[in-house]
VOKE-217049 format. One record per residue (C-alpha): residue in one letter; x, y, z. Coordinates in steps of 0.02 Angstrom, whole numbers, padded with zeros to 5 digits, always signed. Layout:
<nodes>
AXYZ...
</nodes>
This chain:
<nodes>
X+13241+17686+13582X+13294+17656+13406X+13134+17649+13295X+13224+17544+13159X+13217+17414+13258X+13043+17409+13307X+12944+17247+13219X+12802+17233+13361X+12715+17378+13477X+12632+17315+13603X+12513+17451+13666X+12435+17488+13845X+12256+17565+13826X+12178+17687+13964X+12287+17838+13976X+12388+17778+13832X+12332+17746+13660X+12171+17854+13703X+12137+17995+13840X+12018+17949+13986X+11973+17748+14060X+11851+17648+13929X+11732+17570+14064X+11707+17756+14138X+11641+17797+13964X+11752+17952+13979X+11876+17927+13823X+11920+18046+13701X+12039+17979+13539X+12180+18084+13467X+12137+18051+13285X+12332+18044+13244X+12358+17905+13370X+12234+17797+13251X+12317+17855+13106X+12475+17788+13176X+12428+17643+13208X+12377+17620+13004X+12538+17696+12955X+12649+17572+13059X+12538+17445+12995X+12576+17501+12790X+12780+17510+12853X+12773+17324+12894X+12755+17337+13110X+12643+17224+13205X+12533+17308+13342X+12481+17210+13483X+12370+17247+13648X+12415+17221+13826X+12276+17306+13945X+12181+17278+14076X+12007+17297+14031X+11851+17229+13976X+11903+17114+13814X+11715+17139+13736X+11705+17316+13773X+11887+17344+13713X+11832+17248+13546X+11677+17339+13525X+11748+17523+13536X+11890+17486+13438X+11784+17405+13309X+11678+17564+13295X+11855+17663+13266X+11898+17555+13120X+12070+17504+13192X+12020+17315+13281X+12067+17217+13142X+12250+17292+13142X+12278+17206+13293X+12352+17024+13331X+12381+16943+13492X+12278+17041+13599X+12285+17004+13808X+12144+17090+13897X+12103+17055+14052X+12170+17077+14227X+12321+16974+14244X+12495+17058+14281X+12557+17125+14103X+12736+17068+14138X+12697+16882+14085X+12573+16923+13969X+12698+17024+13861X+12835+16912+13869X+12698+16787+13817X+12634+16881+13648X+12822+16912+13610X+12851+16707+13607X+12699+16644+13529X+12743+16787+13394X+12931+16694+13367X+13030+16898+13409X+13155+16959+13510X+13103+17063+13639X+13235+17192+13567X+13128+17210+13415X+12976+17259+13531X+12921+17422+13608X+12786+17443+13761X+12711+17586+13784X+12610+17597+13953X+12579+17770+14062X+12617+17660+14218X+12795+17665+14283X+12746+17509+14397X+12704+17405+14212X+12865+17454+14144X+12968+17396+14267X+12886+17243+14281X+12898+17226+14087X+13060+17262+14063X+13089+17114+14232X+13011+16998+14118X+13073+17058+13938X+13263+17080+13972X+13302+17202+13800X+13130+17261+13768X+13086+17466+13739X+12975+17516+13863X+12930+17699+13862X+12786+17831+13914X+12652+17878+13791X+12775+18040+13767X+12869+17928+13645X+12707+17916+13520X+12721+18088+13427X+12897+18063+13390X+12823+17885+13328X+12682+17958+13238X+12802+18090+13147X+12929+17944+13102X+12800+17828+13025X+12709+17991+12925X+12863+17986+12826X+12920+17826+12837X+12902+17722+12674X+12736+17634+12668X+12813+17450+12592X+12678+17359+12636X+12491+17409+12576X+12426+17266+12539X+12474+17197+12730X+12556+17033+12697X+12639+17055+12856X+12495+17072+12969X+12406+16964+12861X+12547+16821+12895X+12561+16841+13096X+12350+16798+13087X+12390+16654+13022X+12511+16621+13174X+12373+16694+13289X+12262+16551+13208X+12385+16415+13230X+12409+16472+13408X+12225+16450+13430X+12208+16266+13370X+12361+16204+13457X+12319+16276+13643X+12205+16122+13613X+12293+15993+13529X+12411+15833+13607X+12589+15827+13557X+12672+15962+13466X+12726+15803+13324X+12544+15790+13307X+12517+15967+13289X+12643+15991+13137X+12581+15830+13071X+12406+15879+13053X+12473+16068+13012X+12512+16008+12822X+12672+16092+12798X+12708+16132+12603X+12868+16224+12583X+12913+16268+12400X+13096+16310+12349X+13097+16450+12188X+13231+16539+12120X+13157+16682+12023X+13259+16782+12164X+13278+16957+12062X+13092+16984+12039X+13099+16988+12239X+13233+17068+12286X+13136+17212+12410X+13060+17060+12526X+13233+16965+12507X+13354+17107+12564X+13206+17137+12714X+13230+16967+12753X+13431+16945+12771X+13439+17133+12841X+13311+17131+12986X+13277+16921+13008X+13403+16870+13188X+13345+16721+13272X+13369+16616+13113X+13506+16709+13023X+13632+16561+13012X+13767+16678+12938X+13703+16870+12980X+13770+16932+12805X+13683+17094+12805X+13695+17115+12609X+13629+17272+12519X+13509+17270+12384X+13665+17325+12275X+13736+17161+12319X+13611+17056+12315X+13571+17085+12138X+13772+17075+12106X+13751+16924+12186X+13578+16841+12095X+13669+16886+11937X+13834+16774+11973X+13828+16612+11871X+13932+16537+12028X+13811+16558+12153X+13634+16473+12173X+13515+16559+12257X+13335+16514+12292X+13209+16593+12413X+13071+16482+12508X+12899+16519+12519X+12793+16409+12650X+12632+16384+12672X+12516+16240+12794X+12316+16233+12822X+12334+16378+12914X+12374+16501+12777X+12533+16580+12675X+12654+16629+12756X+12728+16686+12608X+12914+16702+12585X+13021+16666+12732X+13182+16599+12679X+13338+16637+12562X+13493+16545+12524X+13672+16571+12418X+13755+16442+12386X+13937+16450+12315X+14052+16293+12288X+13973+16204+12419X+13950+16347+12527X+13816+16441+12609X+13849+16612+12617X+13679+16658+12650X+13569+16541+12754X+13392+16632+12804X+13234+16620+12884X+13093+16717+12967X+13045+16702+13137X+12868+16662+13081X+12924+16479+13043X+13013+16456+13191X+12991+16297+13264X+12910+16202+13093X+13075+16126+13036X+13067+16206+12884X+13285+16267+12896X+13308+16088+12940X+13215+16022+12779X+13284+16165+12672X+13457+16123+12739X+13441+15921+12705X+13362+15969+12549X+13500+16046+12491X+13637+15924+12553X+13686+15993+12702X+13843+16097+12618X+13933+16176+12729X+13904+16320+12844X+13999+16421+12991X+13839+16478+13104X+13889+16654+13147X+13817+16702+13319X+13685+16626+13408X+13556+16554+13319X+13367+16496+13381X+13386+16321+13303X+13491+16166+13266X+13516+16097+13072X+13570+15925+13170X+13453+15767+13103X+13371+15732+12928X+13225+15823+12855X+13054+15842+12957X+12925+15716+12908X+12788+15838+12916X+12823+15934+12796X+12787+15896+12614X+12746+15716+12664X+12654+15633+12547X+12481+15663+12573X+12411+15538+12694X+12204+15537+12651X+12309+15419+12522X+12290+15276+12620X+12105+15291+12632X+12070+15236+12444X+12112+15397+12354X+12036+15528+12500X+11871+15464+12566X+11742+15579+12527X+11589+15625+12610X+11472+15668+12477X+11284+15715+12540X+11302+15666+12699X+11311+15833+12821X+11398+15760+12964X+11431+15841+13133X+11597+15820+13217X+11603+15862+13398X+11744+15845+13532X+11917+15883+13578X+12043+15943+13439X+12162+15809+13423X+11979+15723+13337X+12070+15832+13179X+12187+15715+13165X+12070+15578+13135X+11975+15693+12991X+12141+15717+12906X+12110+15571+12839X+11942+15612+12748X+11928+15747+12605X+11883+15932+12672X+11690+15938+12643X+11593+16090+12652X+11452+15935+12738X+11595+15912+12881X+11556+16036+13018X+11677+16015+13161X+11647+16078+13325X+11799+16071+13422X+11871+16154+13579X+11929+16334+13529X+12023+16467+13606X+11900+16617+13603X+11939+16817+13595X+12002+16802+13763X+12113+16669+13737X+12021+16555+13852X+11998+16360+13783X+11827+16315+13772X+11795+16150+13819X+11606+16136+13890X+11525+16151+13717X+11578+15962+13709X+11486+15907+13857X+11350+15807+13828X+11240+15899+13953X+11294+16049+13856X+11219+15979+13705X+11069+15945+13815X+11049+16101+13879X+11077+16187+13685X+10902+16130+13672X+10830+16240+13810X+10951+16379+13857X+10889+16562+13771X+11004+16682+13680X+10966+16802+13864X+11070+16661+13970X+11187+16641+13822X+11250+16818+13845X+11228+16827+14028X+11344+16693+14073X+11472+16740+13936X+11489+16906+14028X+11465+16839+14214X+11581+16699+14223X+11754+16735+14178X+11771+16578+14080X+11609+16613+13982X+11574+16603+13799X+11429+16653+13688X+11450+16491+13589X+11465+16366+13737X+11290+16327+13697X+11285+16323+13513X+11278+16152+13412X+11217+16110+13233X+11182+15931+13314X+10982+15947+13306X+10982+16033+13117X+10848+15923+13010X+10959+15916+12888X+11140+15837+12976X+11119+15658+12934X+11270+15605+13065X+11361+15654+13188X+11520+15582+13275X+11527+15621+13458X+11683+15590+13571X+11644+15547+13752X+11805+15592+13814X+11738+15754+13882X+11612+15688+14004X+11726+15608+14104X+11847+15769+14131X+11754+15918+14158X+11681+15975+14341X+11519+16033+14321X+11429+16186+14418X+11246+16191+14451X+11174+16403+14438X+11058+16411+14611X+10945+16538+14520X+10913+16459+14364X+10986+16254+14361X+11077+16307+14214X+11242+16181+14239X+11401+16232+14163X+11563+16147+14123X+11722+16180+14163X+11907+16135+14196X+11968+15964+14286X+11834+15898+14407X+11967+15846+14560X+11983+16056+14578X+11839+16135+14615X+11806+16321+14590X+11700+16346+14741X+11853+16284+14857X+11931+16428+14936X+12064+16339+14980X+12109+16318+14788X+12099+16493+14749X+12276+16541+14777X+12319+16382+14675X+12194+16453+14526X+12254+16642+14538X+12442+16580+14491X+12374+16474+14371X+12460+16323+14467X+12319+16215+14423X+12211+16195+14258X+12128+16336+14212X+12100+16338+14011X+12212+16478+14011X+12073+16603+14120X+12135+16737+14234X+12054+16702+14394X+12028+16829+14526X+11973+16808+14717X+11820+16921+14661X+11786+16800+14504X+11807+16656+14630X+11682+16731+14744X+11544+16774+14621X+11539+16594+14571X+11546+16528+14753X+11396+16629+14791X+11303+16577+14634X+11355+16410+14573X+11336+16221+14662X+11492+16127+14618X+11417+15938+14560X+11602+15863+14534X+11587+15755+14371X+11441+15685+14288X+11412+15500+14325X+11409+15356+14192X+11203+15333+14206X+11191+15531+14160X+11298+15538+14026X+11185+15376+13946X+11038+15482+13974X+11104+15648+13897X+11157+15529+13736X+10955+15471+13746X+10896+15642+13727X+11000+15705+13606X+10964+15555+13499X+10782+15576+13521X+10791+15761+13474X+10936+15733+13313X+10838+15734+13129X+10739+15552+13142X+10865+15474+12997X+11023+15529+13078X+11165+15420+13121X+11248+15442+13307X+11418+15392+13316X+11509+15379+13483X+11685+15354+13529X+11711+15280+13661X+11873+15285+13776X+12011+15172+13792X+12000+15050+13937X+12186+15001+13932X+12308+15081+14065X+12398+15216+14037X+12553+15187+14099X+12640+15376+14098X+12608+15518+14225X+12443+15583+14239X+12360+15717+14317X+12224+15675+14455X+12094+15699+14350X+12149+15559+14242X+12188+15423+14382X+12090+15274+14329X+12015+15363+14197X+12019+15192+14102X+11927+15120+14228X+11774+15271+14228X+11777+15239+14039X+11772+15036+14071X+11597+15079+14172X+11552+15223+14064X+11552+15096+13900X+11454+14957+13967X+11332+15070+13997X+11332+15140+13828X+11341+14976+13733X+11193+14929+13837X+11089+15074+13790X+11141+15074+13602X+11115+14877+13569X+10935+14894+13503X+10951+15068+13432X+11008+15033+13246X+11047+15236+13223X+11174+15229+13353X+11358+15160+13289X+11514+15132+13441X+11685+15175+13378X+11778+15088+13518X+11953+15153+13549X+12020+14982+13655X+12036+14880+13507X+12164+14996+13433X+12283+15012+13600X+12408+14880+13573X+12559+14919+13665X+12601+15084+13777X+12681+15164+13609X+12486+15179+13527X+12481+15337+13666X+12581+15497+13663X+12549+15605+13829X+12371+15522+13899X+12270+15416+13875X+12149+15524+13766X+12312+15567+13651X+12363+15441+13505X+12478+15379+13387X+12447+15432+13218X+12410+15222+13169X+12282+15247+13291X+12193+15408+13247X+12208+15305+13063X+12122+15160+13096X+11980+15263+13170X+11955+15365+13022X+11946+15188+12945X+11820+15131+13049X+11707+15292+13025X+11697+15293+12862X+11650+15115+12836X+11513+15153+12974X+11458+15322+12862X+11501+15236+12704X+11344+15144+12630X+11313+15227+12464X+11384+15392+12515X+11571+15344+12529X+11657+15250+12425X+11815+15179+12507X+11891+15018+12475X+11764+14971+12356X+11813+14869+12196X+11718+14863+12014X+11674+14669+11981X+11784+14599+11869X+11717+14583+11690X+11718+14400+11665X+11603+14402+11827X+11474+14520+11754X+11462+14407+11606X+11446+14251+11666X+11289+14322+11767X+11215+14389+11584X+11203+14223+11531X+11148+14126+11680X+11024+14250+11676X+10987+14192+11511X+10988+14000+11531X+10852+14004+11698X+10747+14127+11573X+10767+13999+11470X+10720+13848+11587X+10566+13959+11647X+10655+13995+11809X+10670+14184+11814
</nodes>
C-alpha cells in the first residue's frame, strides 16, 4: 500500500471503522478512527462508505458522531460490495489505484479486488499506520474545497440517474468554464494538479513547484489555468496549460470534469497546437468545441428570460421537465418536484403519480414513515406535494407517469403505492431472480427474496392505472388546489415512436391517444384547467431522443413557449411589444374629437 497515492477510502463499517455490529446496538468508537477520518479530510482524501447495513440507522449514528457530512457516495444496503465499489469509484471519475478498501472480511476483499483490478484492499490493521500518517501529514485543505467539489458531483449524479440523454444532461447542466492566467498566485493547487491528476494528463510532465514558477515566469511560455463551474456548483480549478511556440508542454485536467468536454473546448479554444499524448489518456481532443458549454444563454429566446413574477407555480413530473424550465428565469415562486435519487440512491418516481397526489391528501406522517422503512423502495417524501398550498396559484403537471408505473394495493390499510414498470410485477416470483440481478427495472433498489416476500404477503399488485382513474385523480386534485389556481397538464405524444422500447412502452402512444380524449373531455368546461399537448410538436422521428417521453431540445422549447403564454396574463411578460407612439396619439385626439361631438 503506498499512502501517497491514496485520493478516495472507501470504508466497510461493522468490525471496521467502529468495534461491535450497529443494528445489535453493541458498538463502541475508537475516538482516533473519527479523528482520522477529519484529518484525511483537511489532507485533501475523499472518504466514502460501502456497508451493509441499515442506510437510516447508519446516517443517524454517524450524524450524532459529527463525522456524516465528511462522507460522499455512500452505498448501504445489502447488495454484493464488489459492484458497488467499482461503482462509487466511476461515478467519482478515479482510478481504482488511487483507492483503498478497508473491510475485516477476507471474502469482500477478494471480491473487491475481482472487480477493482489495482485497487488497495487491506484489513482494518492498516488504519493506525493511516491514522499516524495523516496526524502528521500536512493539512492543505481546511477549508474542504475538495470534498466540497466531489458533492457537487454527488449532486449531479443525483439529477442525471433521472434525466434522458446524456446531450441533454450537459445541455441543461450550464457549463461555464473560465480560462485565467494569474497562474503564480496558485501555484500549490496547480503543481497538485499536474503531479497527482492521470486520467487526463495529456503529457504527464510531473513538474515541481521550483519549475513551475521557473516556468510562469518565462515570457515564452503562456500558461493559463481553468476554473469550471455549471448549476451544480464550482468545481473550482481543474485545468492547466503551457504553451510554448505552438506547443503544449503541459495539457491538464482533473478527473472531476471528466466526461463535460471541457479539454475538448479548452483545446479548440486554444487552436488545437500541437501535442504528443504521453500514455493513455481517458479522452479524445478529436472534434470542435462542446456546445454546452459557455453557449450563449438560451432563456434568450424567450424575450429576454421569461419571468414568473407573483405567480408561485408548482412543477411536478419527471426530470427531463428541467429542460423545459431552462427556459424561464430561476424563481424562488418555481417549486419543482421532480423524480430524485434519495439517501439510498434509489430514484423516486411515485411522488409523480397522480394517485400519489391523491393520496398526499389523506396519508398521515405514521404511514409516511412506516412504508419508508418497510418497503425497500420507500421514501419519506413519496407523499409530500406543495400542490394543495392556498397560496400556489399554478401548477404544471406531466401525465407521463400514470401510464408507467405498476401500482400495489397495502391489504391492511388500501394505501396504493407506485413503483417501477407495470409489465413486471413485484409480487411475481417468477421475476424475482430477474429483480435480484437487477436484470429488469428497478430504480436502482437492491431487491432481496425476503424484500420480495414481505411485499407479496402484504401488497395486491393492480398493474397500471386505467385512463378513467387517472381523469378522476386530476378531478380531485383540482377540487382540492387553492380555488384561483391554474392546472396545467401535459399531455403525451400520440405519434409512434419508432426506436426500441421496453415493454412497458409498447403502444404507449396509443394509452396516451385514449388517456387524452379523456382528459380533453373532462377539462373542456373547466376554465382553470390549461392542456399543453405534446403531438403538435412531434414532427419527424428526430423531435425524440431515446423514447417517446424524451425530446429534442426545439421541442422541450416550444413547450416552455406554450407555458408561459398559458401563465402569462399580467404576470409574464414575454413577447409583448409597447404601442408605437404615433398610435397612442392618434387615440388622444380621437378621444378628443367624440368628447367633442358628445360621444364619449
Amino acid at each position: 500500500m503506498n499512502i501517497s497515492d491514496i485520493k478516495l477510502i472507501i470504508w466497510d463499517l461493522d468490525e471496521t471503522l467502529w468495534e461491535g455490529v450497529l443494528s445489535d446496538g453493541t458498538v463502541k468508537v475508537d475516538p482516533e478512527y473519527m479523528e482520522l477520518i477529519k484529518n484525511t479530510t483537511d489532507a485533501g482524501v475523499i472518504n466514502s462508505i460501502c456497508s451493509k447495513n441499515d442506510h437510516s440507522e447508519v446516517e443517524k449514528f454517524m450524524t450524532e458522531l459529527g463525522v456524516w457530512d465528511l462522507f460522499v457516495f455512500t452505498s448501504i444496503n445489502w447488495s454484493p460490495k464488489g459492484e458497488r465499489v467499482r461503482q462509487i469509484i466511476s461515478e467519482m471519475n478515479l482510478r481504482d489505484v488511487n483507492v483503498l478498501f478497508i473491510d475485516d472480511n477476507h471474502l469482500n476483499l477478494e471480491e473487491v479486488k475481482a472487480s477493482c483490478p489495482g485497487i488497495m484492499a487491506e484489513f482494518p490493521e492498516v488504519i493506525p499506520s493511516l491514522a499516524e500518517h495523516f496526524r502528521n501529514a500536512e493539512k492543505k485543505d481546511l477549508r474542504h474545497a475538495r470534498l466540497d467539489q466531489y458533492k457537487v458531483l454527488e449532486k449531479k449524479k443525483e439529477f442525471k440517474a433521472s434525466t434522458g440523454s446524456n446531450e441533454e444532461f450537459l445541455y441543461s447542466s450550464n457549463i461555464k468554464v473560465d480560462i485565467r492566467h494569474d497562474c503564480a498566485e496558485n501555484t500549490d493547487r496547480l503543481v497538485d494538479l499536474v503531479q497527482r491528476s492521470n486520467q487526463l494528463n495529456f503529457t504527464k510532465v510531473r513538474s515541481t513547484k521550483d519549475e513551475l514558477e521557473l516556468l510562469f515566469a518565462d515570457k515564452d511560455v503562456k500558461c493559463g489555468y481553468v476554473y469550471v463551474e455549471d448549476r451544480f456548483g464550482e468545481y473550482g480549478i481543474t485545468g492547466f496549460y503551457a504553451l510554448r511556440e505552438g506547443v503544449l508542454e503541459h495539457f491538464v485536467f482533473s478527473c472531476r470534469t471528466l466526461g463535460m468536454g471541457v479539454e475538448q473546448y479548452v483545446y479548440n479554444i486554444l487552436g488545437r497546437p500541437r501535442l504528443t499524448v504521453v500514455g493513455d489518456v481517458a479522452s479524445s481532443l478529436d472534434g470542435a468545441a462542446p456546445a454546452w458549454i459557455n453557449r450563449k444563454d438560451a432563456k434568450a429566446e424567450t424575450a429576454k428570460k421569461a419571468e414568473l413574477s407573483n405567480t408561485k407555480t408548482v412543477i411536478k413530473g419527471p426530470c427531463d421537465m428541467e429542460l423545459i424550465f431552462s427556459f424561464v428565469k430561476e424563481s424562488k415562486n418555481i417549486i419543482k418536484e421532480f423524480v430524485y435519487v434519495n439517501r439510498r440512491g434509489i430514484s423516486i418516481e411515485g411522488g409523480n403519480h397522480t394517485t400519489h397526489i391523491v393520496q398526499s391528501l389523506t396519508i398521515d406522517n405514521a404511514d409516511k414513515e412506516r412504508l419508508a422503512k418497510e418497503l425497500p423502495f420507500g421514501d419519506r417524501n413519496m407523499y409530500n406535494t406543495a400542490v394543495f398550498g392556498d397560496d400556489i396559484g399554478a401548477v404544471y403537471l406531466s401525465l407521463f407517469t400514470d401510464p408507467n408505473l405498476g401500482l400495489y394495493k397495502e391489504r391492511s390499510t388500501g394505501i396504493i403505492v407506485a413503483f417501477g414498470e407495470w409489465t413486471n410485477d413485484l409480487t411475481d416470483e417468477s421475476l424475482w431472480d430477474k429483480f435480484i440481478a437487477h436484470e429488469l427495472f428497478d430504480a436502482n433498489c437492491s431487491f432481496t427474496r425476503e424484500s420480495l416476500q414481505y411485499i407479496k404477503d402484504n401488497f395486491e399488485f393492480l398493474g397500471r392505472i386505467s385512463p378513467e382513474e387517472t381523469v378522476k385523480n386530476l378531478d380531485i386534485i383540482r377540487s382540492r388546489m387553492a380555488p384561483s389556481a391554474k392546472l396545467l397538464l401535459n399531455l403525451g405524444s400520440e405519434v409512434p415512436y419508432s426506436g426500441d422500447t421496453p415493454a412497458a412502452y409498447e403502444e404507449r402512444h396509443l394509452y396516451h391517444k385514449e388517456l387524452n380524449h379523456l382528459v380533453k373531455k373532462w377539462a373542456s368546461d373547466k376554465d382553470n384547467v390549461h392542456l399543453v399537448e405534446l403531438t403538435k410538436y412531434i414532427n419527424s422521428p428526430e423531435d425524440y431522443t431515446n423514447n417517446i417521453n424524451h425530446f429534442a431540445k426545439s421541442v422541450y422549447f416550444s413547450l416552455a413557449k406554450d407555458i408561459l403564454s398559458i401563465l402569462s396574463n399580467d404576470e409574464l411578460k414575454i413577447r409583448r411589444r409597447k404601442k408605437p407612439r404615433y398610435i397612442k396619439k392618434l387615440a388622444n385626439i380621437m378621444v378628443k374629437i367624440l368628447r367633442k361631438l358628445g360621444i364619449r
